[in-house]
PDB file of N, H, CA, C and O in Angstrom:
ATOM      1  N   UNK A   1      29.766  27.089  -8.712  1.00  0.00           N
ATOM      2  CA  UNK A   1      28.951  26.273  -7.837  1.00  0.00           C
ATOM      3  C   UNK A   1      27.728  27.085  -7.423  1.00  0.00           C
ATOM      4  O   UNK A   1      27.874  28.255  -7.068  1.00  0.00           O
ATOM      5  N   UNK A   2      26.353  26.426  -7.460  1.00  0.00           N
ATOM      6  H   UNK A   2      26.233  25.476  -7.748  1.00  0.00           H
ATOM      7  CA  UNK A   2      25.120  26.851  -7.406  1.00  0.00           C
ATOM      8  C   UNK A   2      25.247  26.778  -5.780  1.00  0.00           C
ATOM      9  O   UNK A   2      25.807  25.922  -5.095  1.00  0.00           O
ATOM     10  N   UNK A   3      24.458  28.101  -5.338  1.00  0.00           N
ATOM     11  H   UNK A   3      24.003  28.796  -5.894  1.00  0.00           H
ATOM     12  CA  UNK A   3      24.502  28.258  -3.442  1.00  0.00           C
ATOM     13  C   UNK A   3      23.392  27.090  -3.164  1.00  0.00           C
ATOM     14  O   UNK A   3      22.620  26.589  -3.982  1.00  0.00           O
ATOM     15  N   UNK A   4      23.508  26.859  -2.045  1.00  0.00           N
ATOM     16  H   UNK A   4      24.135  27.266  -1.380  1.00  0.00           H
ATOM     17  CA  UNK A   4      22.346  25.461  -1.412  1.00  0.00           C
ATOM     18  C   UNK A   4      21.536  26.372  -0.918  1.00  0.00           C
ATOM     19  O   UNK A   4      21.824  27.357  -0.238  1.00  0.00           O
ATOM     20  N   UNK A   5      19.926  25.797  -1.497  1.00  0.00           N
ATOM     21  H   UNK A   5      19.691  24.997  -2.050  1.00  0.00           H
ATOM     22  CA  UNK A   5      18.594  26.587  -1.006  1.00  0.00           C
ATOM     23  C   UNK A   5      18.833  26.162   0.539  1.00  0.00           C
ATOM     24  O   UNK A   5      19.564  25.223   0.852  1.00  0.00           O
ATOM     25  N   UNK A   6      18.189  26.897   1.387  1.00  0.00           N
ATOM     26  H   UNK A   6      17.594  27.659   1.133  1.00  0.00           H
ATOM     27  CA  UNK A   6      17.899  26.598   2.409  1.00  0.00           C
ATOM     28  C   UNK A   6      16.740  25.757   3.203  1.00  0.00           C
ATOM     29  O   UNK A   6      15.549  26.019   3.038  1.00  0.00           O
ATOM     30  N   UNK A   7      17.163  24.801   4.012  1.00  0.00           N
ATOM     31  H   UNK A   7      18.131  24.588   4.146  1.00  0.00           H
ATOM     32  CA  UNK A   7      16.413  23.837   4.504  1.00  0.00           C
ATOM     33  C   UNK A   7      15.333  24.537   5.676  1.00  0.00           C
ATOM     34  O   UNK A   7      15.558  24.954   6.813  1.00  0.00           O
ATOM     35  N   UNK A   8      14.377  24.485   5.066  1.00  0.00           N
ATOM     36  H   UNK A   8      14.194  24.146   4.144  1.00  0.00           H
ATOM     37  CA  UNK A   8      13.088  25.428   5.928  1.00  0.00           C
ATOM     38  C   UNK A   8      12.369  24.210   6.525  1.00  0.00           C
ATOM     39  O   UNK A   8      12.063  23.121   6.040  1.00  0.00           O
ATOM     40  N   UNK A   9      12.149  24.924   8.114  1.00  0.00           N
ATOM     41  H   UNK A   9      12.397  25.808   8.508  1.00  0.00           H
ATOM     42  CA  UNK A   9      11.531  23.713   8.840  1.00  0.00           C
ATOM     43  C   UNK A   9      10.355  24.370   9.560  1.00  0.00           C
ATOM     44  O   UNK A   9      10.466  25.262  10.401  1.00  0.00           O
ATOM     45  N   UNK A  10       9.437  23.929   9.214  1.00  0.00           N
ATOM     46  H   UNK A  10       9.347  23.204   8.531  1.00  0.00           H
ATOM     47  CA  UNK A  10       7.706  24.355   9.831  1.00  0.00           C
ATOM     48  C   UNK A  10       7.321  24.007  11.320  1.00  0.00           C
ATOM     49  O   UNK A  10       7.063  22.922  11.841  1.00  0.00           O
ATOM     50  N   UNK A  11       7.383  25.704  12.000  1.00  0.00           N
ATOM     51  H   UNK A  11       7.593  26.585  11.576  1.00  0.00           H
ATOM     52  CA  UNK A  11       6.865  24.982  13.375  1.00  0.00           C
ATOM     53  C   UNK A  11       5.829  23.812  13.788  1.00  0.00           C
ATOM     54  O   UNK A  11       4.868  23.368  13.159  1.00  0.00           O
ATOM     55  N   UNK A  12       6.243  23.530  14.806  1.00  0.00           N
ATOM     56  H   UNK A  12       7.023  23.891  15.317  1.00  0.00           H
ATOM     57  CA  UNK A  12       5.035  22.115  14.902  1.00  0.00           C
ATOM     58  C   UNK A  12       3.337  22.973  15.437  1.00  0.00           C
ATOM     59  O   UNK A  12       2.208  22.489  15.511  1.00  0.00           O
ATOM     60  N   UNK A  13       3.704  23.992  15.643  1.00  0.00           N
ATOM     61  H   UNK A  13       4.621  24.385  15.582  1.00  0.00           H
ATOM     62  CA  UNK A  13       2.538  24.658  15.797  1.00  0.00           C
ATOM     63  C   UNK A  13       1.367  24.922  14.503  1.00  0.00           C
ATOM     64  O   UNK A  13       0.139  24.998  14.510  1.00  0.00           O
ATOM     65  N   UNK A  14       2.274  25.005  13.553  1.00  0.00           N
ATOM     66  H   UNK A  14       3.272  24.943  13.547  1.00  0.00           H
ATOM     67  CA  UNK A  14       1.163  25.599  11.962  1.00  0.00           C
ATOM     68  C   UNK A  14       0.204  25.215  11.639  1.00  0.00           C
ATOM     69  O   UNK A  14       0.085  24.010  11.416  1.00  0.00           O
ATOM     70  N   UNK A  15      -0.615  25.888  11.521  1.00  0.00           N
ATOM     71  H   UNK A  15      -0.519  26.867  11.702  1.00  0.00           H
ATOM     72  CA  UNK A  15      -2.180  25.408  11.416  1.00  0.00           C
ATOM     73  C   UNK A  15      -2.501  26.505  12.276  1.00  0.00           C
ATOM     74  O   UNK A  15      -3.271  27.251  11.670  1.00  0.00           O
ATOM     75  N   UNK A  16      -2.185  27.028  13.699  1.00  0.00           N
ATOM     76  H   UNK A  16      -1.560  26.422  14.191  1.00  0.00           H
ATOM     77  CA  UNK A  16      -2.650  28.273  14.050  1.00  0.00           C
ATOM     78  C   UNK A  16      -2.544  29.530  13.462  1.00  0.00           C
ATOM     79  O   UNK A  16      -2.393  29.690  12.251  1.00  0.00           O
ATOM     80  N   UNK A  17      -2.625  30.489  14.338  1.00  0.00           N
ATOM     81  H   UNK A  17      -2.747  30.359  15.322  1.00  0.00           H
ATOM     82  CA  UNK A  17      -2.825  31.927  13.400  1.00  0.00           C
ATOM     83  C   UNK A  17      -0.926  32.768  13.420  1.00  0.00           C
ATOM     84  O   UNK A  17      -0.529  33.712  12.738  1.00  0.00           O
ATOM     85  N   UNK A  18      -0.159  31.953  14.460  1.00  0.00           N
ATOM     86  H   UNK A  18      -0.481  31.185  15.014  1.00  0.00           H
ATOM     87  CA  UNK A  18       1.291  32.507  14.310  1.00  0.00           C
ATOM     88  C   UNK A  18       2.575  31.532  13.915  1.00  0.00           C
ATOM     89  O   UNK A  18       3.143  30.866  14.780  1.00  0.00           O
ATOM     90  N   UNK A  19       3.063  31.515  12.209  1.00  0.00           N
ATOM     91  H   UNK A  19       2.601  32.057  11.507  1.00  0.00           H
ATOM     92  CA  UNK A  19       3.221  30.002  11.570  1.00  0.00           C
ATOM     93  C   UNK A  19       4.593  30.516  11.352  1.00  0.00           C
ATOM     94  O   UNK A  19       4.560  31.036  10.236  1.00  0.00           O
ATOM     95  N   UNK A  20       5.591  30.616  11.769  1.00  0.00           N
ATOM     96  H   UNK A  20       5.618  30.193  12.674  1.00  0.00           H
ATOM     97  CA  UNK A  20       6.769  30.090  11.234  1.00  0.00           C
ATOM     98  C   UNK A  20       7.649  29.112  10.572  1.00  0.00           C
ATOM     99  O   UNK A  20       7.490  27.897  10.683  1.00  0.00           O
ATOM    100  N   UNK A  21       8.639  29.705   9.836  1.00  0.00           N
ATOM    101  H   UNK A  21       8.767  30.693   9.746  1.00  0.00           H
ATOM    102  CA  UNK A  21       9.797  28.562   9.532  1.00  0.00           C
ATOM    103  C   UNK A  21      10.856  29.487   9.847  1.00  0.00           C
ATOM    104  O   UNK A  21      11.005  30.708   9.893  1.00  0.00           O
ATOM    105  N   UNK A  22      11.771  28.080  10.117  1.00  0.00           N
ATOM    106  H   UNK A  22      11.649  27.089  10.080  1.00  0.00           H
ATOM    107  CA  UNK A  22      13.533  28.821  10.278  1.00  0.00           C
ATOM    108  C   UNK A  22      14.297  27.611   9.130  1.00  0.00           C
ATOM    109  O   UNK A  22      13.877  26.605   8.558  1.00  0.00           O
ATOM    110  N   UNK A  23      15.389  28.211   9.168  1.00  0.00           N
ATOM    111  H   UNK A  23      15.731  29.028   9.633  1.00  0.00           H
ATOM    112  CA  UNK A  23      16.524  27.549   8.557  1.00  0.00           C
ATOM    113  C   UNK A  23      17.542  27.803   9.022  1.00  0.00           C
ATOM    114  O   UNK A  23      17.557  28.874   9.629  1.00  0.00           O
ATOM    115  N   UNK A  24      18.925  26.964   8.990  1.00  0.00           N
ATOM    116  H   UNK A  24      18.913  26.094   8.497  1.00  0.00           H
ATOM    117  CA  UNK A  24      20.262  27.332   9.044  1.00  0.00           C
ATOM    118  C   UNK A  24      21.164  28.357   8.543  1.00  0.00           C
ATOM    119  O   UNK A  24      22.054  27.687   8.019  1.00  0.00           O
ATOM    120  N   UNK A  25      21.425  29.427   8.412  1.00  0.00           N
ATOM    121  H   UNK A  25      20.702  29.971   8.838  1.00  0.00           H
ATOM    122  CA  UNK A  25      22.000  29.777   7.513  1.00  0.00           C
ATOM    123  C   UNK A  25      23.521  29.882   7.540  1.00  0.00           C
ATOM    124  O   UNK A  25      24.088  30.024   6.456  1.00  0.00           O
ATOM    125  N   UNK A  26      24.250  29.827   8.667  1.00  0.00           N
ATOM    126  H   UNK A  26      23.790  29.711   9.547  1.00  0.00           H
ATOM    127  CA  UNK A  26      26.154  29.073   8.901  1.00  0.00           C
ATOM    128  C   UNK A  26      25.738  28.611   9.973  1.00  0.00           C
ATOM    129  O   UNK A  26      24.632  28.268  10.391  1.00  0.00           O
ATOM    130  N   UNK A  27      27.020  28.648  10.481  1.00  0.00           N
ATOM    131  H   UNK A  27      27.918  28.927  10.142  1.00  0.00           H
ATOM    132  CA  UNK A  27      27.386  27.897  12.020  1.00  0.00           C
ATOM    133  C   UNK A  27      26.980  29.306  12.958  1.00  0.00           C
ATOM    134  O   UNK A  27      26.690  29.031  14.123  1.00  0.00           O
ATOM    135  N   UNK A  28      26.933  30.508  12.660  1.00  0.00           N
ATOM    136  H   UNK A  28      27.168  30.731  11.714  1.00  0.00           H
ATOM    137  CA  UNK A  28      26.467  31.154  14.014  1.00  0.00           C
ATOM    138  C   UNK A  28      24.752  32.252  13.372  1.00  0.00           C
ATOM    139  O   UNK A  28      24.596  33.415  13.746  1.00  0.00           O
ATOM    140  N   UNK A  29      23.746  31.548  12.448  1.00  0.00           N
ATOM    141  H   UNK A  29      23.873  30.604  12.145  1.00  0.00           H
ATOM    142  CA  UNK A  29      22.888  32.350  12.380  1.00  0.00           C
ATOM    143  C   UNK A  29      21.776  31.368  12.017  1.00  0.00           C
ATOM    144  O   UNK A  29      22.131  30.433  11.300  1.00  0.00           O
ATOM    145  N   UNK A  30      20.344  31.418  12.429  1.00  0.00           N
ATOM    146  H   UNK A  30      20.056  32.178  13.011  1.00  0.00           H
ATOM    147  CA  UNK A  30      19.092  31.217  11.940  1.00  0.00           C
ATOM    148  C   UNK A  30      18.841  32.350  11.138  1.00  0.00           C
ATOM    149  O   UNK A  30      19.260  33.503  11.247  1.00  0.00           O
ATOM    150  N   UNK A  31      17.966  31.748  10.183  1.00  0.00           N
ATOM    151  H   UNK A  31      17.625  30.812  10.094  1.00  0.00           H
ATOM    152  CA  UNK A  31      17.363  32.259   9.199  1.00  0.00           C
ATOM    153  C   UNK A  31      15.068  32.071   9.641  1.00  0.00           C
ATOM    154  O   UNK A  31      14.337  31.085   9.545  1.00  0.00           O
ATOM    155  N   UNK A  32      14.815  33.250   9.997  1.00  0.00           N
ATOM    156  H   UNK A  32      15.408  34.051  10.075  1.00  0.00           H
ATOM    157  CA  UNK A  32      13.010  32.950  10.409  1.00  0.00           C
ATOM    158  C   UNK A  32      12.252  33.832   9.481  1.00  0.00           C
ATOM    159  O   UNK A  32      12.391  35.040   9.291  1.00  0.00           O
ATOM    160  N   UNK A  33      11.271  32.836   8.843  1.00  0.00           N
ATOM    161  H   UNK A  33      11.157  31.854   8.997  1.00  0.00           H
ATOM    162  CA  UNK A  33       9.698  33.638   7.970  1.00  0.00           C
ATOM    163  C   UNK A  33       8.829  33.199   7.962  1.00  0.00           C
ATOM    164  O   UNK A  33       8.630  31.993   7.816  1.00  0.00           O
ATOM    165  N   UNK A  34       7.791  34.306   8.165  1.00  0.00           N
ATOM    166  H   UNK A  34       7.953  35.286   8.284  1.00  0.00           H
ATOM    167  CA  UNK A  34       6.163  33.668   8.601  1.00  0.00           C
ATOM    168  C   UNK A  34       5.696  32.941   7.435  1.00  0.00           C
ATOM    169  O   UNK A  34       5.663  33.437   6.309  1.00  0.00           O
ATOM    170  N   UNK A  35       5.252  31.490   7.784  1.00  0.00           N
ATOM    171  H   UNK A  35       5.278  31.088   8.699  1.00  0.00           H
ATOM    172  CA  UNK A  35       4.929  31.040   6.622  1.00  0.00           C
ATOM    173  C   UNK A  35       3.581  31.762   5.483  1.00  0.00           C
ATOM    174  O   UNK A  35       3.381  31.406   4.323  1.00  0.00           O
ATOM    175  N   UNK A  36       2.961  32.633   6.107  1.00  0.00           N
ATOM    176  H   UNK A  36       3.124  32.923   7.050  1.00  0.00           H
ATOM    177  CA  UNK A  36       1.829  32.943   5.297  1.00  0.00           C
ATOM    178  C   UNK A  36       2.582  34.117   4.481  1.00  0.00           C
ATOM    179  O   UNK A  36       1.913  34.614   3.575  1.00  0.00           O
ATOM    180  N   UNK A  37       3.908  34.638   4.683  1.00  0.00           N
ATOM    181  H   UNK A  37       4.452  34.234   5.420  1.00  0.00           H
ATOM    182  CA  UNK A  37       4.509  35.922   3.750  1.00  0.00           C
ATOM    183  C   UNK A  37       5.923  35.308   3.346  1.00  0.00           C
ATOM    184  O   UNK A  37       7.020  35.804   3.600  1.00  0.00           O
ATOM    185  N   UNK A  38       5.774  34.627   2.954  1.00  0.00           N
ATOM    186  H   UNK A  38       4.883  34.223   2.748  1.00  0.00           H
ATOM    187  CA  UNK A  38       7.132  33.939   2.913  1.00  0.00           C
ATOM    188  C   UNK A  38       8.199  35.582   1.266  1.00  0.00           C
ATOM    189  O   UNK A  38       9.224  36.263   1.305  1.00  0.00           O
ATOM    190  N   UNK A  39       7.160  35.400   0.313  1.00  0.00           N
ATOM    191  H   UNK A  39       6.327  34.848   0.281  1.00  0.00           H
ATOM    192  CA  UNK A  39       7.966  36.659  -0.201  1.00  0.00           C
ATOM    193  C   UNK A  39       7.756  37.827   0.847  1.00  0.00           C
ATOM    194  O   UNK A  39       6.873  38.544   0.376  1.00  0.00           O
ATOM    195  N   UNK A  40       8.050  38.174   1.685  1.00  0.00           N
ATOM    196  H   UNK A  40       8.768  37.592   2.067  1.00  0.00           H
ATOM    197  CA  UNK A  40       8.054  39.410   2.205  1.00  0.00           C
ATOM    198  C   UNK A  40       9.283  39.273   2.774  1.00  0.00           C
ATOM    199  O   UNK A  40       9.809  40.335   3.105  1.00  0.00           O
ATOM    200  N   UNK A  41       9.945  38.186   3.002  1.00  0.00           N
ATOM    201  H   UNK A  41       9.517  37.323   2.733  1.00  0.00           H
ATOM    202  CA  UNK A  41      11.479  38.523   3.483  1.00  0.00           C
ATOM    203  C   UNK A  41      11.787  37.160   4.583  1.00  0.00           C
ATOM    204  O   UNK A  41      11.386  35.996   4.555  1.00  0.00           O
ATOM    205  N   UNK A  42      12.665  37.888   5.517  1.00  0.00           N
ATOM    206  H   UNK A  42      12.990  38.833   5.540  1.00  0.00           H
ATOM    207  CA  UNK A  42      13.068  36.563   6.544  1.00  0.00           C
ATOM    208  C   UNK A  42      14.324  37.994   6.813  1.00  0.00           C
ATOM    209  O   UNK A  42      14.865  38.936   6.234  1.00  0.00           O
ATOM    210  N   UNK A  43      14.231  37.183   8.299  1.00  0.00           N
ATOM    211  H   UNK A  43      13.791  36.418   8.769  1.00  0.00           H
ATOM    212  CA  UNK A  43      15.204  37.952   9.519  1.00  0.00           C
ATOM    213  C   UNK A  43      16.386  36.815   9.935  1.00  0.00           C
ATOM    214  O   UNK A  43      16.298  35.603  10.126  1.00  0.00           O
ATOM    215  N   UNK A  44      17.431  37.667   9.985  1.00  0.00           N
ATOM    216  H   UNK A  44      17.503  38.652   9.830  1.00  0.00           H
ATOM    217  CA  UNK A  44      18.707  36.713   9.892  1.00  0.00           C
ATOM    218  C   UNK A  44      19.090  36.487  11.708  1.00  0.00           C
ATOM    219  O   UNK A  44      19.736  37.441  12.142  1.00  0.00           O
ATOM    220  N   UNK A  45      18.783  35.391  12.762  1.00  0.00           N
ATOM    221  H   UNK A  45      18.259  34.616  12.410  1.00  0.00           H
ATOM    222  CA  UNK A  45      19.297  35.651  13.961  1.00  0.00           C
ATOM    223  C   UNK A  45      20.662  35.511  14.296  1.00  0.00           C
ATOM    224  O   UNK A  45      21.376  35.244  13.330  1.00  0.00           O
ATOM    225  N   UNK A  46      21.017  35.576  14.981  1.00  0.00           N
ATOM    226  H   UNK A  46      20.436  35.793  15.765  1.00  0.00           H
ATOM    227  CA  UNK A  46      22.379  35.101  15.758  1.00  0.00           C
ATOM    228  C   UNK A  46      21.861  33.385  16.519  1.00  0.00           C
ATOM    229  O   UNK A  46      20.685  33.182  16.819  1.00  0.00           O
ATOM    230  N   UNK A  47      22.946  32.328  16.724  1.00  0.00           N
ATOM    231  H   UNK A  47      23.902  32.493  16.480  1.00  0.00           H
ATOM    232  CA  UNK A  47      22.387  31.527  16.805  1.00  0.00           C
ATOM    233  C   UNK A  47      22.229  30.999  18.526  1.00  0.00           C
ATOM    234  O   UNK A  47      21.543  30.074  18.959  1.00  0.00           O
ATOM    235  N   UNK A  48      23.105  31.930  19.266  1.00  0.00           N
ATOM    236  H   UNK A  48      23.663  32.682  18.914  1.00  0.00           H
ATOM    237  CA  UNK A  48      23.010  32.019  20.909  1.00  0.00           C
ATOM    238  C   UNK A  48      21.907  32.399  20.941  1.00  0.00           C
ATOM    239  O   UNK A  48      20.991  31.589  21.090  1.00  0.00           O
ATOM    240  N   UNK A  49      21.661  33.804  20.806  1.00  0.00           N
ATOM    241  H   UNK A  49      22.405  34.462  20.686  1.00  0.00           H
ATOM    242  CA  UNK A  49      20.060  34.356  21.324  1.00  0.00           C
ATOM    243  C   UNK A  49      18.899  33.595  21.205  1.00  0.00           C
ATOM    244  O   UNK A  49      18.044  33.310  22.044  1.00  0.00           O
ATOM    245  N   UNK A  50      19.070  33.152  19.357  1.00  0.00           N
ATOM    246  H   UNK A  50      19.764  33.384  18.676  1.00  0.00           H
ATOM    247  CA  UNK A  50      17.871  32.538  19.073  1.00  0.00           C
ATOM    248  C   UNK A  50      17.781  31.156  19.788  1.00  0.00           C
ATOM    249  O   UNK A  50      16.622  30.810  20.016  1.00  0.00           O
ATOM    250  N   UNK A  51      18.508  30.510  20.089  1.00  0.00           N
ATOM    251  H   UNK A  51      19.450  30.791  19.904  1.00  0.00           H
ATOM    252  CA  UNK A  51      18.579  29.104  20.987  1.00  0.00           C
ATOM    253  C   UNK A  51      17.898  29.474  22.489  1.00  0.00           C
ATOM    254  O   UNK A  51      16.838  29.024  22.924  1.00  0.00           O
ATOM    255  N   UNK A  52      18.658  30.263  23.042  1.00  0.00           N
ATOM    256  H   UNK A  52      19.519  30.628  22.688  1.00  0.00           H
ATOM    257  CA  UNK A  52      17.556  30.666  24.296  1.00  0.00           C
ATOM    258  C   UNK A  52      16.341  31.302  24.258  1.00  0.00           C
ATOM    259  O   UNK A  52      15.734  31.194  25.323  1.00  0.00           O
ATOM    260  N   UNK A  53      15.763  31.936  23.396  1.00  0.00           N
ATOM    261  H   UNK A  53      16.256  32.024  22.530  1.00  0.00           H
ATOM    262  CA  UNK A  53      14.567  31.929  22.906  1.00  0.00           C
ATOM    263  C   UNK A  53      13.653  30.814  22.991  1.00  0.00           C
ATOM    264  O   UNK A  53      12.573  30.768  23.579  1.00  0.00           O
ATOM    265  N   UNK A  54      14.248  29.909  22.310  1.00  0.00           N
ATOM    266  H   UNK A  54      15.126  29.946  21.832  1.00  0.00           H
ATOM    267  CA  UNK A  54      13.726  28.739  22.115  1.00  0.00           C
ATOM    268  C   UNK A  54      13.376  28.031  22.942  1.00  0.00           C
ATOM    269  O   UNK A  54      12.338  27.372  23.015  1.00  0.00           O
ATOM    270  N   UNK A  55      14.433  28.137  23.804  1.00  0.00           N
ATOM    271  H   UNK A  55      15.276  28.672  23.745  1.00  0.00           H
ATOM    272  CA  UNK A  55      14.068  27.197  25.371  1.00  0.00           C
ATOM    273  C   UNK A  55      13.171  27.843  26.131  1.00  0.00           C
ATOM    274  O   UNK A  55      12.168  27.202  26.446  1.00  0.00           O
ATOM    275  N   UNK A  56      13.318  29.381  26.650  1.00  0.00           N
ATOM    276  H   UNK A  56      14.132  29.901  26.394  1.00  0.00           H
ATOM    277  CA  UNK A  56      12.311  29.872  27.262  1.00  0.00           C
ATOM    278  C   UNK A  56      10.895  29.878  26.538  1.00  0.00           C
ATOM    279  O   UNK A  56      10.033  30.391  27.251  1.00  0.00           O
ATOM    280  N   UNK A  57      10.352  29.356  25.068  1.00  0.00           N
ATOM    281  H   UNK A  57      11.052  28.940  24.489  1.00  0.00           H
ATOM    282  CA  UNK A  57       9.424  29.392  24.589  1.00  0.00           C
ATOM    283  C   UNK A  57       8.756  28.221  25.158  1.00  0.00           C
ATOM    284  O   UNK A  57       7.654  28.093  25.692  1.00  0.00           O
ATOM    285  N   UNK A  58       9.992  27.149  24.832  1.00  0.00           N
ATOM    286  H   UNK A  58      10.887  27.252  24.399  1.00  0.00           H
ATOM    287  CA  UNK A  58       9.686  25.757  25.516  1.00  0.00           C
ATOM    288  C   UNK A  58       8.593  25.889  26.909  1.00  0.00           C
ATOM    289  O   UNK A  58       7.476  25.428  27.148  1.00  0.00           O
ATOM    290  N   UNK A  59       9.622  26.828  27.712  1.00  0.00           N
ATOM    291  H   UNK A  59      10.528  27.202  27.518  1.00  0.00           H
ATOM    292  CA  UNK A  59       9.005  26.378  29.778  1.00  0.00           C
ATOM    293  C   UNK A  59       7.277  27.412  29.153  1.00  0.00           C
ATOM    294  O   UNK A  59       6.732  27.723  30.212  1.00  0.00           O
ATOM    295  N   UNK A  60       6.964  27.604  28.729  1.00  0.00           N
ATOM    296  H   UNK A  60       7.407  27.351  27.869  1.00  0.00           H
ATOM    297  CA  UNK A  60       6.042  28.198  28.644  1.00  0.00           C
ATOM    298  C   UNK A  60       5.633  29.870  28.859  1.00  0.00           C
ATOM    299  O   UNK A  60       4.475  30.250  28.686  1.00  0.00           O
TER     300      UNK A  60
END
């Protein structure tokens, strides 16, 4: 069985100068890469941390 590519999702921000994507990668990790280096790699998160991240990015 062929592994499933990963579903990459483009911040709603892109078009500025700091462009991410993330993906799923199990039940406890994000997968994040800048869209302008996408071969240069991607950082594997934990999926607690990176969730509160998220929210405090939210409040501004």
């Amino acid at each position: 069985m062929q592994p499933v590519a990963p579903n990459w999702r483009t911040s709603s921000y892109t078009g500025t100068e700091n462009c991410v994507e993330v993906a799923d990668n199990d039940a406890q990790h994000v997968m994040v890469r800048d869209t302008k280096a996408r071969d240069r790699g991607l950082i594997a998160v934990q999926r607690t941390p990176w969730t509160a991240f998220v929210e405090y990015a939210k409040q501004g």
